[in-house]
Backbone as numpy.savetxt, mean C-alpha at the origin, in Angstrom:
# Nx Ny Nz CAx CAy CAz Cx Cy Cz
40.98 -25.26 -12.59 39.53 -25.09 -12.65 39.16 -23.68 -12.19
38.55 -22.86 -13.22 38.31 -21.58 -12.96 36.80 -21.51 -11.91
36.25 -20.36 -11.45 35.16 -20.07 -10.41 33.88 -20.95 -10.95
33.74 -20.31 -12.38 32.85 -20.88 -13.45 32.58 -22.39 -13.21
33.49 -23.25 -13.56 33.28 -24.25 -13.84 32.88 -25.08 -12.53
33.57 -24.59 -10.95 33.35 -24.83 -9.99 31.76 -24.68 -9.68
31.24 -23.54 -10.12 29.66 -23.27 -9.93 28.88 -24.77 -10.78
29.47 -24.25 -12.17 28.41 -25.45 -12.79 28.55 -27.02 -12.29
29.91 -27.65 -11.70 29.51 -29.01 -10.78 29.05 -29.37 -9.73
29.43 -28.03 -9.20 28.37 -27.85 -7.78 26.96 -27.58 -7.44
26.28 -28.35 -7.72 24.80 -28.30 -6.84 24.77 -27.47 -5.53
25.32 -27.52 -4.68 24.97 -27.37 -3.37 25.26 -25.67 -3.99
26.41 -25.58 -4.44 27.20 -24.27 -4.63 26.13 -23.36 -4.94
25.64 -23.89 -6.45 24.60 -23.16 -7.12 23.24 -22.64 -6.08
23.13 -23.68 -5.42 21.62 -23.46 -4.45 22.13 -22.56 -3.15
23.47 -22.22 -3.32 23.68 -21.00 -2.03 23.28 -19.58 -3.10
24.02 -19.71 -4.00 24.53 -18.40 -5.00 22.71 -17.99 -5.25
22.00 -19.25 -5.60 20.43 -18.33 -6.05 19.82 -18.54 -5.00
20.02 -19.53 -3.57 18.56 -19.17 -2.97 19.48 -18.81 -1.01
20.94 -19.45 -1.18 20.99 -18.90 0.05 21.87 -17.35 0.54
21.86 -16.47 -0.63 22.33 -15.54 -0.38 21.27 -14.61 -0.35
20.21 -14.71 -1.52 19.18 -14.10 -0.92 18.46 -14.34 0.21
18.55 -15.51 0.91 17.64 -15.86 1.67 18.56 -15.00 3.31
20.42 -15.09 3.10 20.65 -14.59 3.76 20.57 -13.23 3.97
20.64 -12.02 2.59 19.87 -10.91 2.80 18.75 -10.87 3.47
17.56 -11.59 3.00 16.32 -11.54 3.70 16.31 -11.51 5.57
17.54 -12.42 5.60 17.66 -12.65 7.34 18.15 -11.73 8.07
19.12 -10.81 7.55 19.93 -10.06 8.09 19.18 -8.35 7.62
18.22 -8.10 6.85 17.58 -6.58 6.47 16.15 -7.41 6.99
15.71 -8.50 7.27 14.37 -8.41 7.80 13.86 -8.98 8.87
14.33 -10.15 8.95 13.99 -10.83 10.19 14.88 -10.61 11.15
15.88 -10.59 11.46 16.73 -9.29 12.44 15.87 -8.47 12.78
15.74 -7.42 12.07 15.24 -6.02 12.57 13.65 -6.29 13.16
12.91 -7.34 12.49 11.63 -7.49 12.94 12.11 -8.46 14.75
12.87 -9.24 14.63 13.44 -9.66 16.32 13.51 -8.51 17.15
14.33 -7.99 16.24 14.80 -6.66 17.83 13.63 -5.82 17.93
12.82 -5.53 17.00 11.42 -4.60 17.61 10.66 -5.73 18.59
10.95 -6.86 18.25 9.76 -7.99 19.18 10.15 -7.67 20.76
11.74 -8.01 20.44 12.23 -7.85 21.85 12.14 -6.50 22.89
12.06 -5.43 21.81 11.84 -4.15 22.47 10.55 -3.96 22.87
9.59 -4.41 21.93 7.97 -4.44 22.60 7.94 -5.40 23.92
8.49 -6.53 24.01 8.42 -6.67 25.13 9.11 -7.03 26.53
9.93 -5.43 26.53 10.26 -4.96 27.16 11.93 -5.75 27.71
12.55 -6.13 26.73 13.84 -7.04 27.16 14.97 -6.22 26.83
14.66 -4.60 26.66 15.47 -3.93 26.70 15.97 -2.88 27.77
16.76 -2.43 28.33 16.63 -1.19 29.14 17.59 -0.27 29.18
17.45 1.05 29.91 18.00 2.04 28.94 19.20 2.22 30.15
20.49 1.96 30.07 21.49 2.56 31.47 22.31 3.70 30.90
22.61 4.76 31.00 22.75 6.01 30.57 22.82 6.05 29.04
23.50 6.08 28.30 23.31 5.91 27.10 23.49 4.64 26.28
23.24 3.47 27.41 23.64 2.50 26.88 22.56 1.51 26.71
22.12 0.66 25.87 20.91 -0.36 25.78 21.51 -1.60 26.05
20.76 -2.44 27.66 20.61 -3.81 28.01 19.91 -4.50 27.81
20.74 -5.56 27.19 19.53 -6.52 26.70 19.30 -7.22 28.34
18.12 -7.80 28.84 17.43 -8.21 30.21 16.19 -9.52 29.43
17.01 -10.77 29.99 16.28 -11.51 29.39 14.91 -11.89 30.67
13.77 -11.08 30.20 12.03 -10.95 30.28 11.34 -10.57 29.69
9.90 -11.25 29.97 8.80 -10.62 29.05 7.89 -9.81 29.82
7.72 -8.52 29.75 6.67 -7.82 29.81 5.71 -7.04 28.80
4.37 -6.81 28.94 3.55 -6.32 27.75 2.87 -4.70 28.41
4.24 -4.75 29.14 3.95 -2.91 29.58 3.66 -2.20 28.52
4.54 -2.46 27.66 4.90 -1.13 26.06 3.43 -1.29 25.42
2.66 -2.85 25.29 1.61 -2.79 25.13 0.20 -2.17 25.39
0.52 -2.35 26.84 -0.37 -2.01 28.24 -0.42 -0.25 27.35
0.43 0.01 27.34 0.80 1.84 27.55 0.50 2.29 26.06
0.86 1.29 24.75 0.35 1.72 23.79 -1.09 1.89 24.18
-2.03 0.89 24.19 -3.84 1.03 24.47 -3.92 2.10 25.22
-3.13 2.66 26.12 -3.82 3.76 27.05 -3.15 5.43 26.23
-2.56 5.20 24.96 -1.96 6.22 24.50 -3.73 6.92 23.74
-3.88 8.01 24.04 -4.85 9.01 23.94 -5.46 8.41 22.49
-6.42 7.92 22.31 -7.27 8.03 21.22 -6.57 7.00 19.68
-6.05 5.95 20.79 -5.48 5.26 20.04 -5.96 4.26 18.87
-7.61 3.37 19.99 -8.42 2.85 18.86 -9.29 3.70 17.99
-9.13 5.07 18.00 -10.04 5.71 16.95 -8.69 5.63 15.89
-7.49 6.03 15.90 -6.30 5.56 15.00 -6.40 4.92 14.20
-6.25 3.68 14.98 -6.40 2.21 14.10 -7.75 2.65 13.11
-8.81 2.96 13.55 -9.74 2.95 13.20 -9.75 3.82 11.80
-9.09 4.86 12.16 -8.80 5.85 10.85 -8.02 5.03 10.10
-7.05 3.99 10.29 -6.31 3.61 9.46 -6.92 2.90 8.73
-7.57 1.97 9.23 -8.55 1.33 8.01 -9.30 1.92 7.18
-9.63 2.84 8.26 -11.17 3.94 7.16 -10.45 4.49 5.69
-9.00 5.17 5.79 -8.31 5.73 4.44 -7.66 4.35 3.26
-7.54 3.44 4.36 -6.78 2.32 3.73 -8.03 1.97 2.79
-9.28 1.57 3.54 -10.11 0.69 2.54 -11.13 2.01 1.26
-10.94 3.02 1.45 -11.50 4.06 0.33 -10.17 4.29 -0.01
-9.11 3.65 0.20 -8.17 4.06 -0.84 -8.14 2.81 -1.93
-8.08 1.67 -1.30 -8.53 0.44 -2.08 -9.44 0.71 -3.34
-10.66 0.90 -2.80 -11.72 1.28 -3.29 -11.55 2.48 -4.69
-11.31 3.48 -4.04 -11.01 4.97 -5.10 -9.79 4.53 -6.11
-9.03 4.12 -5.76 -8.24 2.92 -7.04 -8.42 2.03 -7.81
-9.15 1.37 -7.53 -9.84 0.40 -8.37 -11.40 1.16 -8.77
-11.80 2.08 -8.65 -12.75 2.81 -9.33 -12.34 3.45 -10.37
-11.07 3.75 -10.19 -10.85 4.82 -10.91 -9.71 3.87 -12.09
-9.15 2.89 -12.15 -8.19 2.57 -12.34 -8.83 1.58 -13.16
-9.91 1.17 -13.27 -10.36 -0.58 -13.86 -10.78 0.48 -15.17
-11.42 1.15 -15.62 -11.32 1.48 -16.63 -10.27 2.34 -17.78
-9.40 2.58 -17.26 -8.13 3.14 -17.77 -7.11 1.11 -18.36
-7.28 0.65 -17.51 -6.76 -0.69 -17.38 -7.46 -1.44 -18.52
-9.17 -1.20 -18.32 -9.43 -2.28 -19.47 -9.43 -1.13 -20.87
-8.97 -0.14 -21.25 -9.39 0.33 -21.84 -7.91 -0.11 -22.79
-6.60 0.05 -22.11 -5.45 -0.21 -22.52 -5.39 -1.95 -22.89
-5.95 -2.20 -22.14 -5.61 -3.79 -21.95 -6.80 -4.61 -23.24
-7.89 -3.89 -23.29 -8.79 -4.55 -24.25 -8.87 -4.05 -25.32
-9.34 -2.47 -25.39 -9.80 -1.44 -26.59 -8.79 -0.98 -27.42
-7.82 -0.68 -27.04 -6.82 -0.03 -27.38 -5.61 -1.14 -28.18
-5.21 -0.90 -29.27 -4.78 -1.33 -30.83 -3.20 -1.73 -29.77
-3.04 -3.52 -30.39 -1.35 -3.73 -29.33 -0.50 -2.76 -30.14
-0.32 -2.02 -30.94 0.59 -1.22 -30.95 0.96 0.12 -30.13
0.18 -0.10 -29.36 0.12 1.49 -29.03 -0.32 1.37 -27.40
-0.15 -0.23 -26.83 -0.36 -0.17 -25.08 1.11 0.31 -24.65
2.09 -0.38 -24.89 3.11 0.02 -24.30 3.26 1.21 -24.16
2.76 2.09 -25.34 3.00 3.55 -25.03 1.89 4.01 -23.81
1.34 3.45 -24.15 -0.11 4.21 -23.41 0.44 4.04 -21.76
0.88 2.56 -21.43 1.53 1.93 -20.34 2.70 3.09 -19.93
3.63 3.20 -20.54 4.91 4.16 -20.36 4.48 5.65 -19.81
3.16 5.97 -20.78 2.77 7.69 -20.20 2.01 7.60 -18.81
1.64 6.48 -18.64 1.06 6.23 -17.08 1.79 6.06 -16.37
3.26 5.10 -16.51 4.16 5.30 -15.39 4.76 6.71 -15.11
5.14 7.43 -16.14 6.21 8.06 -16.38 6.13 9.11 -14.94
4.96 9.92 -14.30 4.70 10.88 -13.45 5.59 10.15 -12.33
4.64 8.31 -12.24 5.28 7.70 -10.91 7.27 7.67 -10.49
7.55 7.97 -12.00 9.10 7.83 -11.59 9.70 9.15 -10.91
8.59 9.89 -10.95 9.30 11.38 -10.08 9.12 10.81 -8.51
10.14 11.45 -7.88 10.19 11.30 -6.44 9.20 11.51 -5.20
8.61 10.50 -4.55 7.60 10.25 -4.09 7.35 11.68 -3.13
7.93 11.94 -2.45 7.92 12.87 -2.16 7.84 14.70 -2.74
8.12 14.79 -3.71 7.65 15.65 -4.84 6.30 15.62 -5.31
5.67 14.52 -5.53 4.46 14.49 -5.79 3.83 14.75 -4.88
3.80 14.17 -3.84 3.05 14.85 -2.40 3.01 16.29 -2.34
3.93 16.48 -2.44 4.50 18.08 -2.07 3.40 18.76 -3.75
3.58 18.29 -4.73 2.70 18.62 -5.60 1.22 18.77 -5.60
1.12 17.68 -5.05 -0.53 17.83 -4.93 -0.67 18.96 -3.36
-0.23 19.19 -2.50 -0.49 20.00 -1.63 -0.70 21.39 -2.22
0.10 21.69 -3.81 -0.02 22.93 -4.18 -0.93 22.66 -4.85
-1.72 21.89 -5.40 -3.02 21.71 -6.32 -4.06 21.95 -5.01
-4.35 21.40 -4.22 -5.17 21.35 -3.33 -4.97 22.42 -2.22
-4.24 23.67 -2.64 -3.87 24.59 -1.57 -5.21 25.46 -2.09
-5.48 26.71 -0.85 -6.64 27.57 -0.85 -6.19 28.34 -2.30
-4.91 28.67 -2.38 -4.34 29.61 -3.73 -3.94 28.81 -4.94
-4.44 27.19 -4.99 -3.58 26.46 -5.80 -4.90 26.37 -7.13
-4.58 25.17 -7.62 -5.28 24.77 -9.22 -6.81 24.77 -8.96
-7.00 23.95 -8.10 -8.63 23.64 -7.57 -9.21 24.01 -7.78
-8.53 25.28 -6.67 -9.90 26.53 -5.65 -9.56 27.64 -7.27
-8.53 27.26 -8.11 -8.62 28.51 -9.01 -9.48 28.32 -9.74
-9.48 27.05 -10.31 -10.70 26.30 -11.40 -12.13 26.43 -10.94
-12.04 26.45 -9.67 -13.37 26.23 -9.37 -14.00 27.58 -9.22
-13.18 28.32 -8.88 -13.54 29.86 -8.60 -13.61 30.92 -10.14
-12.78 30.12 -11.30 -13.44 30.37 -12.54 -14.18 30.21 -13.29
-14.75 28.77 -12.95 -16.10 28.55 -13.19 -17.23 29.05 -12.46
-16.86 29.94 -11.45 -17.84 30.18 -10.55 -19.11 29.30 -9.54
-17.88 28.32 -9.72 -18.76 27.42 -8.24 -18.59 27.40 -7.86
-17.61 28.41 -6.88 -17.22 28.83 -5.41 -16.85 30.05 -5.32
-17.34 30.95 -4.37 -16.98 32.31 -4.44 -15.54 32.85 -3.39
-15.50 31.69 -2.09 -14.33 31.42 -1.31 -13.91 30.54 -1.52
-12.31 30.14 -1.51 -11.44 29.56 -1.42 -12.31 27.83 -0.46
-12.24 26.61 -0.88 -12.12 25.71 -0.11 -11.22 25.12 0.57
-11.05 24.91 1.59 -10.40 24.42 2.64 -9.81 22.85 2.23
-9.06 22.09 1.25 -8.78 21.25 1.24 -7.72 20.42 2.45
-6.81 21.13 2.24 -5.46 20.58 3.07 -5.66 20.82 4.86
-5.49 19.76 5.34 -6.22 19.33 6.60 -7.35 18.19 7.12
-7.65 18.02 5.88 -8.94 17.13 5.85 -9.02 15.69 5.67
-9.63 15.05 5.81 -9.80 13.84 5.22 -10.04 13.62 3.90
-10.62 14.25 3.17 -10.68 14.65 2.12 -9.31 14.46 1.34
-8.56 15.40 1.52 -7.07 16.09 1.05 -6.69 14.52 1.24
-6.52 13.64 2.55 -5.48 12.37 2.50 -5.93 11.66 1.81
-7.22 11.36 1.67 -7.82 10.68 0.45 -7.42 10.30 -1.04
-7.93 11.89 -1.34 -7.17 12.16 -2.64 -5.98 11.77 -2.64
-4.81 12.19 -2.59 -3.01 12.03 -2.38 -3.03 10.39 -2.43
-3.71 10.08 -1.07 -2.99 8.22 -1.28 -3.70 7.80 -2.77
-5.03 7.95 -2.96 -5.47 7.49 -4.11 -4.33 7.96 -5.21
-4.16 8.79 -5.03 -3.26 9.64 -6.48 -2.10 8.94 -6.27
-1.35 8.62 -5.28 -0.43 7.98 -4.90 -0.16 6.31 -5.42
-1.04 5.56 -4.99 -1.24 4.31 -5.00 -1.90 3.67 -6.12
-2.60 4.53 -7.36 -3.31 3.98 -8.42 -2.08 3.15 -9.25
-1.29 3.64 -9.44 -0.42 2.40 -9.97 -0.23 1.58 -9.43
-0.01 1.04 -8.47 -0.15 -0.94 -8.01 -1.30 -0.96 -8.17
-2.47 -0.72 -8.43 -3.79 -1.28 -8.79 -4.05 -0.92 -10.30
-3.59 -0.23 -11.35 -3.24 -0.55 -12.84 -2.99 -1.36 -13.25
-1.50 -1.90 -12.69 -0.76 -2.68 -13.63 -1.03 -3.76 -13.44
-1.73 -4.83 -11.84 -2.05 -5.48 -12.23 -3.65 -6.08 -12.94
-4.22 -4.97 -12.97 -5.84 -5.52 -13.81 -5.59 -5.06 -14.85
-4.29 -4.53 -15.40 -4.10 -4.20 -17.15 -3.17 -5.92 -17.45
-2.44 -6.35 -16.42 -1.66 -7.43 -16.85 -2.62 -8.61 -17.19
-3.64 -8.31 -16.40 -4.90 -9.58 -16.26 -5.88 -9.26 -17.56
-5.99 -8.50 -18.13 -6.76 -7.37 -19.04 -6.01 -8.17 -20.21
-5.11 -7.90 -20.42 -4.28 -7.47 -21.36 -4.19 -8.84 -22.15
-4.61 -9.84 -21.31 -4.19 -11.44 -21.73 -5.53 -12.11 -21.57
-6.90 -11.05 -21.78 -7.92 -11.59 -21.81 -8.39 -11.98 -23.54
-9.04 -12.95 -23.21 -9.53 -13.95 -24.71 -10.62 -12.90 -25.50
-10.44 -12.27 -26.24 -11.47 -11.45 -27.14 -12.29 -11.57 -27.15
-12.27 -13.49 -28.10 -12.93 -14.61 -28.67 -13.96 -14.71 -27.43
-13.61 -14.97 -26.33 -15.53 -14.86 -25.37 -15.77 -13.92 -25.17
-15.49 -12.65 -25.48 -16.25 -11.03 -24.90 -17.44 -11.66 -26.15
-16.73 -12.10 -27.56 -17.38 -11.75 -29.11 -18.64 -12.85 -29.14
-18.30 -14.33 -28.06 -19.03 -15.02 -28.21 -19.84 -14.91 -27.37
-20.09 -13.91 -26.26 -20.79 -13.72 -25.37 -22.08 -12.21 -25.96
-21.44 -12.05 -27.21 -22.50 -10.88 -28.10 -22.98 -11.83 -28.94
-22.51 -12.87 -29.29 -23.25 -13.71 -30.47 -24.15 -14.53 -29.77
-24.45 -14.83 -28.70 -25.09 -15.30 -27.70 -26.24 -14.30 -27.06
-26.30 -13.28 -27.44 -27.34 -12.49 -26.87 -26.91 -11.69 -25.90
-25.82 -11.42 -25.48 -25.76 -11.08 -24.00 -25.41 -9.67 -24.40
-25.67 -8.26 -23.30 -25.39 -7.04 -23.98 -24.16 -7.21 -22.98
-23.86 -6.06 -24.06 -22.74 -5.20 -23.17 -21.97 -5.65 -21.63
-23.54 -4.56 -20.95 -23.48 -4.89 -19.61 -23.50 -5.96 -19.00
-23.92 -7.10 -19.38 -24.24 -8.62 -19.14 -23.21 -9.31 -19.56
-22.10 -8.97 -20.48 -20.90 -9.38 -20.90 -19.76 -9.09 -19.88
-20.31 -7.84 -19.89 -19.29 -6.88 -18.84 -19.03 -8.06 -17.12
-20.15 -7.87 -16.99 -20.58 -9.04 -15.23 -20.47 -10.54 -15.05
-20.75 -10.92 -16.35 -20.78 -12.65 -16.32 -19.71 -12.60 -16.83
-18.45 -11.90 -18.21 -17.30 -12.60 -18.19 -16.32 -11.65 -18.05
-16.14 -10.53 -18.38 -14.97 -9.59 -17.89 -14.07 -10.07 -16.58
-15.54 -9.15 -16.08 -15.22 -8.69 -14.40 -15.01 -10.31 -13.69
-15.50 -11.68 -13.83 -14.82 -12.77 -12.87 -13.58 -13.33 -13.52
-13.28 -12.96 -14.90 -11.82 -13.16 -14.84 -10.93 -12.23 -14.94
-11.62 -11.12 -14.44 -9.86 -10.13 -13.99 -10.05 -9.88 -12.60
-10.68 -10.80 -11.74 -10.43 -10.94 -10.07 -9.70 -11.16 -10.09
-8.27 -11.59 -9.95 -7.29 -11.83 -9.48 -6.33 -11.08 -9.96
-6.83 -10.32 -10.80 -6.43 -8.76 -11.15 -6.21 -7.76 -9.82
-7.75 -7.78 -9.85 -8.21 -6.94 -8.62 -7.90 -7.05 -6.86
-7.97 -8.88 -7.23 -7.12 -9.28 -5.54 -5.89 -8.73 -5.72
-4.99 -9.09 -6.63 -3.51 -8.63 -6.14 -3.44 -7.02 -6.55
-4.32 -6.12 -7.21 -4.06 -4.70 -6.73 -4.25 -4.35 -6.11
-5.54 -4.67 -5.26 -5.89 -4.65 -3.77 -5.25 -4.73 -3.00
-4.61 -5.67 -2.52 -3.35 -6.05 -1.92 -2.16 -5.16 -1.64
-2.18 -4.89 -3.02 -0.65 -4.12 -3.16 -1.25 -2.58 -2.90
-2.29 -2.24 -2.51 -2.70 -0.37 -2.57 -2.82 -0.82 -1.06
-3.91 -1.88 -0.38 -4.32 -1.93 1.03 -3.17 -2.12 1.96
-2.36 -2.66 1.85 -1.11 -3.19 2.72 -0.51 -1.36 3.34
0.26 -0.83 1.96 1.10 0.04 1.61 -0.01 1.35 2.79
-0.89 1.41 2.34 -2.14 2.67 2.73 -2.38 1.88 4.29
-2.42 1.07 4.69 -3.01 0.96 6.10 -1.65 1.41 6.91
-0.48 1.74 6.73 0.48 2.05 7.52 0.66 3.48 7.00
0.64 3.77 5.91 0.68 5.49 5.59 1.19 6.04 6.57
1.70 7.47 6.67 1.96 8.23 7.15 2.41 9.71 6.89
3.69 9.34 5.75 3.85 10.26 5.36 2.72 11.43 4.59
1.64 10.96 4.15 0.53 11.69 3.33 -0.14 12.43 4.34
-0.80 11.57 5.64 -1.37 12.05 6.75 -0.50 13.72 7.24
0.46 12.89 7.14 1.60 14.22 7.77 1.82 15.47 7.24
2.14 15.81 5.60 1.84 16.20 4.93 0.70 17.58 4.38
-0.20 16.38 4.24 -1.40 16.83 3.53 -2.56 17.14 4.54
-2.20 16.65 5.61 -3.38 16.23 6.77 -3.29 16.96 8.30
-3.66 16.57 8.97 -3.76 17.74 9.94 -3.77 16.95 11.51
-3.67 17.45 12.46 -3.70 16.95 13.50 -5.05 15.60 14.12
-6.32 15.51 12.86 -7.24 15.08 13.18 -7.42 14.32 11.73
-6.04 13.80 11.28 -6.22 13.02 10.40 -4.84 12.10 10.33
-4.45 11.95 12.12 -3.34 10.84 12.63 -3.60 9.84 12.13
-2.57 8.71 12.11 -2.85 7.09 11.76 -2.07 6.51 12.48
-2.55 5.27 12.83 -1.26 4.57 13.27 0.00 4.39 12.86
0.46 4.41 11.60 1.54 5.44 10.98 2.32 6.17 11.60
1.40 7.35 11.76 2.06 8.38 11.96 1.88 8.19 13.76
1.48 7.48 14.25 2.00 7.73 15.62 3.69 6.24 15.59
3.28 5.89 14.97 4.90 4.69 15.20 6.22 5.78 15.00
5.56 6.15 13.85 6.79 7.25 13.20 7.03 8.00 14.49
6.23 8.85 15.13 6.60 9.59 16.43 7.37 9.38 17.58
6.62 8.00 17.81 7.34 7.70 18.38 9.09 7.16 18.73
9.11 6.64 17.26 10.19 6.72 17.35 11.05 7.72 17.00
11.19 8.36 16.55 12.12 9.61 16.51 11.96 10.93 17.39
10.55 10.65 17.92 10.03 11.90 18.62 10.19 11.73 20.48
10.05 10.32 20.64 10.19 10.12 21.77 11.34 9.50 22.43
12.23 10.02 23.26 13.25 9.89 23.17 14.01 8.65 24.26
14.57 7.84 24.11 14.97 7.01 25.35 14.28 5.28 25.08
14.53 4.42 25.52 14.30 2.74 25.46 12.59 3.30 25.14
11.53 4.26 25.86 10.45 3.37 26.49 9.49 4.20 24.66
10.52 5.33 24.24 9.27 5.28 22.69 9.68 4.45 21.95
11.32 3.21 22.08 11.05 2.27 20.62 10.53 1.38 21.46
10.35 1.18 22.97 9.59 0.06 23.45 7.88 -0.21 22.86
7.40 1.14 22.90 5.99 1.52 22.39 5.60 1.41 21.31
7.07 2.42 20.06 6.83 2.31 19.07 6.83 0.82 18.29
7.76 -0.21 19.03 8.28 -1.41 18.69 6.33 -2.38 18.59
6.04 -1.96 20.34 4.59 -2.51 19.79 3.49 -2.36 19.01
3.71 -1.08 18.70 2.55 -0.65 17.84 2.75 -0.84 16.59
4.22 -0.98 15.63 4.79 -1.72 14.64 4.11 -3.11 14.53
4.13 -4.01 15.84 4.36 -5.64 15.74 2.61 -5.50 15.66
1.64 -4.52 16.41 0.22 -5.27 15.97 0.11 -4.42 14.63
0.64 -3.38 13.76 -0.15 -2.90 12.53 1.07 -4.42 11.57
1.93 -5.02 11.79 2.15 -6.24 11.33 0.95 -7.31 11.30
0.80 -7.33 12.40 -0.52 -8.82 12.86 -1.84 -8.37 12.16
-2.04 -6.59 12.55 -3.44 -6.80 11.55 -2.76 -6.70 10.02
-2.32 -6.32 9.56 -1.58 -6.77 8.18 -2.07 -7.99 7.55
-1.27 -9.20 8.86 -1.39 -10.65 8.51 -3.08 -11.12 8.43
-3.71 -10.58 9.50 -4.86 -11.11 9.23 -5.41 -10.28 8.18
-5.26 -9.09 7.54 -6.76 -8.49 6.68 -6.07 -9.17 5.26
-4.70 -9.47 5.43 -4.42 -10.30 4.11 -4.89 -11.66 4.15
-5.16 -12.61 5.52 -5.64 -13.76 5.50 -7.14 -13.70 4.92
-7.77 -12.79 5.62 -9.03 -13.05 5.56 -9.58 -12.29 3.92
-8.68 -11.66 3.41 -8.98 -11.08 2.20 -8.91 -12.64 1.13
-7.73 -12.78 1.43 -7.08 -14.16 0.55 -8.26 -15.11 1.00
-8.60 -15.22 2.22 -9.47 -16.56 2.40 -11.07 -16.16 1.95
-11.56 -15.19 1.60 -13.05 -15.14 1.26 -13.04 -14.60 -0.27
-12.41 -13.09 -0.68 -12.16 -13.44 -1.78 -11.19 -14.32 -3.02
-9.89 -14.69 -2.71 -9.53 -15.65 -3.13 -10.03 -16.67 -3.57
-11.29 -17.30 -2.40 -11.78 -18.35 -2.72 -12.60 -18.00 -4.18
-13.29 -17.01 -4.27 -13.90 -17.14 -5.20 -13.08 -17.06 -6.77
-11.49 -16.29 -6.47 -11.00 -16.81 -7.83 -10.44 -18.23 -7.89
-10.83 -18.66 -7.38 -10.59 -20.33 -7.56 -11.73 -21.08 -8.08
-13.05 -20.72 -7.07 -14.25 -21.20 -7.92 -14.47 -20.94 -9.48
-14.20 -19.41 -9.48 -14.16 -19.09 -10.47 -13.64 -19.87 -11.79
């Protein structure tokens, strides 16, 4: 009896091969590594010359000391502020490119249309960053365009700003909020846009009463997938941004590589485990108020 044939009589066999080998990846690249930051936040580690003890206690020092780290709830605070206008500036910008492919546009010719929209994203994330810093530099595309049209006579100050991180994550993140309100788009019924004009209704009144409530769940899961990714950011902040456009991000990142010894992954470990928890809740409470309504829906 060859491997083959052993798989196909085995039940149990089969249910390791598809669900408990991934499930054992999952244990060993995620829930591991999320343990040992728990344990380091609170404080069950300690540092004896170059060596780390594990010390079985709980303390919420690393906690205590995150809150008193300089200007920490304005952080958080920034983190939401870029996260939710990045949400936002994506799905502004993105729902009509989406329905335009997904509704207007002849099925011969989405896939292509689909392919020239990915194609930029397959360059290296980091290249693009680095790209747009030269578009948005005082000597770059911008300030040149703008200074040839003559609506600026000096150079603007982009890079540093809130502004500058703005732009980038948006530019960054519009594809997870494309693909799925073009997937939701794309598999919408014609037949009621057409019966909703034979009915009297314009355009705009077509547009609100049937479009837009069935490609919510379009919009929840691009949402999702731009808000998650953007409330931890960092690398863009870092980048593109300036000393007064930190995130909680970019202080985890610091800490850990910047601060040296048990007590910055003790810190960094906590400030990881709450941008996790608010994670969990802005996805609960997203899922629980709008969700509900694609269900009513």
């Amino acid at each position: 009896m060859n491997v083959l044939d052993l798989v196909r009589r085995s039940r149990k066999l089969k249910l390791f091969l598809f669900i408990g080998i991934p499930l054992l990846y999952l244990f060993i690249f995620f829930f591991i590594p999320f343990l040992i930051a728990l344990l380091y936040s609170l404080g069950m580690f300690k540092q004896v010359v170059y060596q780390y003890i594990f010390v079985p206690r709980v303390s919420l020092d690393y906690y205590a000391g995150l809150f008193k780290y300089p200007g920490i709830l304005k952080l958080i605070q920034r983190s939401f502020y870029y996260a939710v206008l990045t949400t936002l500036g994506t799905f502004i910008l993105s729902y009509p490119i989406a329905y335009y492919i997904g509704v207007k546009l002849d099925r011969r010719y989405r896939d292509t249309a689909v392919l020239i929209i990915f194609t930029p994203f397959w360059i290296n994330f980091l290249l693009r960053v680095y790209g747009m810093r030269f578009i948005l530099h005082e000597a770059g595309l911008v300030n040149t365009f703008l200074r040839l049209l003559g609506f600026v006579s000096e150079p603007i100050k982009f890079l540093g700003t809130d502004l500058a991180v703005i732009i980038v994550m948006i530019y960054s993140y519009m594809i997870f909020m494309v693909l799925p309100l073009y997937g939701v788009l794309e598999k919408l019924d014609v037949e009621l846009l057409e019966a909703a004009a034979t009915l009297g209704a314009t355009p705009l009144k077509t547009f609100l009463r049937v479009t837009l409530p069935l490609s919510i769940p379009g919009i929840l899961a691009g949402s999702l997938l731009v808000f998650i990714p953007a409330l931890g950011e960092f690398v863009i902040p870092e980048l593109v941004g300036g000393p007064n456009t930190a995130t909680l991000g970019t202080i985890i990142y610091s800490l850990f590589l910047r601060v040296r010894g048990v007590t910055g992954w003790g810190i960094g470990s906590a400030a990881a485990l709450i941008y996790i928890t608010m994670i969990v809740v802005a996805s609960y409470i997203y899922m629980r108020f709008v969700g509900g309504e694609v269900v009513l829906g």
